[in-house]
N, C-alpha and C positions, 0 to 999 in steps of 0.2 A: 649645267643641264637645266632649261627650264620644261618644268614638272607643269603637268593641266588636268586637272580632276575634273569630268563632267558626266552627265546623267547618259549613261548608252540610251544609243537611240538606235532603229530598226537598221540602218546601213552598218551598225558595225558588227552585224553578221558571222561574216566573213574572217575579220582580225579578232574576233573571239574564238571563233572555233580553232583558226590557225593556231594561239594561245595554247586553248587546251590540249592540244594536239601535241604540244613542246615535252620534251623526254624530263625537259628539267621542271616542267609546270605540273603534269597528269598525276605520274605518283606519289605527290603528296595531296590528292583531291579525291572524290570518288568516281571523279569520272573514268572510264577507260579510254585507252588510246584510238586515234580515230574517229575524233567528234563528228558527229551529220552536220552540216551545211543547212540540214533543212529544219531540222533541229530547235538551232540555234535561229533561223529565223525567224520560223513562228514564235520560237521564245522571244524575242525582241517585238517581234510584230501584235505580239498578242500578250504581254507581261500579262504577269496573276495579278489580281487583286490586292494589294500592299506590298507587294515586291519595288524596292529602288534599288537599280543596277548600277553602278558606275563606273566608268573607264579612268584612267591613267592615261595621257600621253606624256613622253618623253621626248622634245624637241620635237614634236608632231609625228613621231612611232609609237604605237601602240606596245606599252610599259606592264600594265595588268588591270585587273578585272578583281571588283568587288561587289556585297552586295547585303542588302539587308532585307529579308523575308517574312513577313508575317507568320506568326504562329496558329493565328488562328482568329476565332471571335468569344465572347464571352467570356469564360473564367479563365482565358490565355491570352484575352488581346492586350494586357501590357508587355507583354515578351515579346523579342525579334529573333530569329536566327542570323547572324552574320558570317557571312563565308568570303576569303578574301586570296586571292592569287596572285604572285609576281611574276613576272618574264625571266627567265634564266640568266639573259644579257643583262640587267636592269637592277637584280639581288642584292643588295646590301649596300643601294646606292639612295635610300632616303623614301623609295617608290611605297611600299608597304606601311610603314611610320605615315604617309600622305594619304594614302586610300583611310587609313583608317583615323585618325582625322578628323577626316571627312564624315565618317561613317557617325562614328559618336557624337561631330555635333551636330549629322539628321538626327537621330535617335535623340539627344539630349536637351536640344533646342525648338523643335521644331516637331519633332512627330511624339514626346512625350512618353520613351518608351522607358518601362523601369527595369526593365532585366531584358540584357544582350547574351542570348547565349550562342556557342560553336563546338566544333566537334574537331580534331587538331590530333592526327598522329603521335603517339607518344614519343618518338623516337624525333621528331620533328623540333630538335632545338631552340632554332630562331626566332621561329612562330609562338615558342611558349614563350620565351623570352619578351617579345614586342607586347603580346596578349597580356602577359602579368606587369608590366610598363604602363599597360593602360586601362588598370585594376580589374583584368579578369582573372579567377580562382579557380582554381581543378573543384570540380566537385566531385568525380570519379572517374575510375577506368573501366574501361569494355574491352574486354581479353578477346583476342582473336576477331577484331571489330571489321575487318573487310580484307579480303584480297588485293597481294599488292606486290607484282611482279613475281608470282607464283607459291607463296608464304604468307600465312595468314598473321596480322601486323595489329595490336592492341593501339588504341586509342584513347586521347582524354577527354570528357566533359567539361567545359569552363565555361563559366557564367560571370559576368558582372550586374551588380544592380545602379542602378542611378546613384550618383553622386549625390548629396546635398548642393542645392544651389544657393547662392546667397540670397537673402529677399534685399529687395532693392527699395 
C-alpha cells in the first residue's frame, strides 16, 4: 500500500465529511453521525488561524484525517490540540502510526510547539496504545465525557511535552 500524507486543501470537502460519516470513524470522535457537506467546506475553505489539517491517502483513497489546532495566544500559545482519525477499511494497517508522524514532526520541527495535547475515549484501546508510543501521558479522566451511541462514555486527557532535541 503506498501511504501519502498531505495538507487538506478546500476540495477535500467532500471525502472528509464522507469519513466522518463512516459507522467505524464517528464514534470514536465527537462528531455526530451525518456531517454537513457545508460544514466541512467552509472549514476547509476558511481554516482557523493555526489550525494544520492533513489527509492520508491510501493508493490514492482517502485513508484519514488529522490535525493539529491552536490553543490559543499568550500564556497557551506553546500547546496544540491534536485530533486524528482512520478509515475503518484502512485500521491497523500503518495509516494512524503515519498521520501522526507527521503531526509531531509539524509540532516538533517546525511550528516549535512544547505540549501536544488530546482527548481519546477511554475505552478506545488502540489509540491509547499508538498515543503512549509516541510519549503521550494520561493526565486525567472526565466521567461521563460525551454521548456515544446513546450512553454517556468517560474519556482520557493526554498530553505530551516536547522532547529534548539534540543541539547540533
Amino acid at each position: 500500500m503506498e501511504l501519502t500524507i498531505r495538507r487538506a486543501v478546500p476540495s477535500d470537502y467532500e471525502a472528509i465529511a464522507h469519513h466522518l460519516g463512516d459507522p467505524l470513524v464517528y464514534p470514536g470522535t465527537l462528531q455526530p453521525p451525518y456531517p454537513s457537506l457545508e460544514t466541512w467546506r467552509k472549514r476547509l475553505a476558511e481554516p482557523a488561524e493555526g489550525d494544520f489539517l492533513l489527509v492520508a491517502l491510501a493508493d490514492g483513497r482517502f485513508a484519514g484525517f488529522a490535525g493539529l489546532h491552536a490553543m490559543g495566544q499568550g500564556r497557551r500559545a506553546h500547546a496544540m490540540h491534536l485530533g486524528l482519525t482512520v478509515g475503518g477499511e484502512f485500521q491497523r494497517k500503518g495509516v494512524g502510526r503515519a498521520l501522526m508522524k507527521a503531526l509531531l514532526d509539524l509540532a516538533d520541527m517546525w511550528l516549535n510547539v512544547f505540549r501536544l495535547e488530546l482527548t481519546v475515549f477511554a475505552d478506545n484501546e488502540r489509540a491509547i496504545a499508538l498515543y503512549r508510543r509516541c510519549g503521550f501521558e494520561v493526565e486525567g479522566t472526565h466521567r461521563a465525557y460525551a454521548l456515544r451511541d446513546g450512553r454517556y462514555v468517560d474519556a482520557l486527557s493526554m498530553a505530551r511535552l516536547k522532547p529534548k532535541t539534540p543541539a547540533v
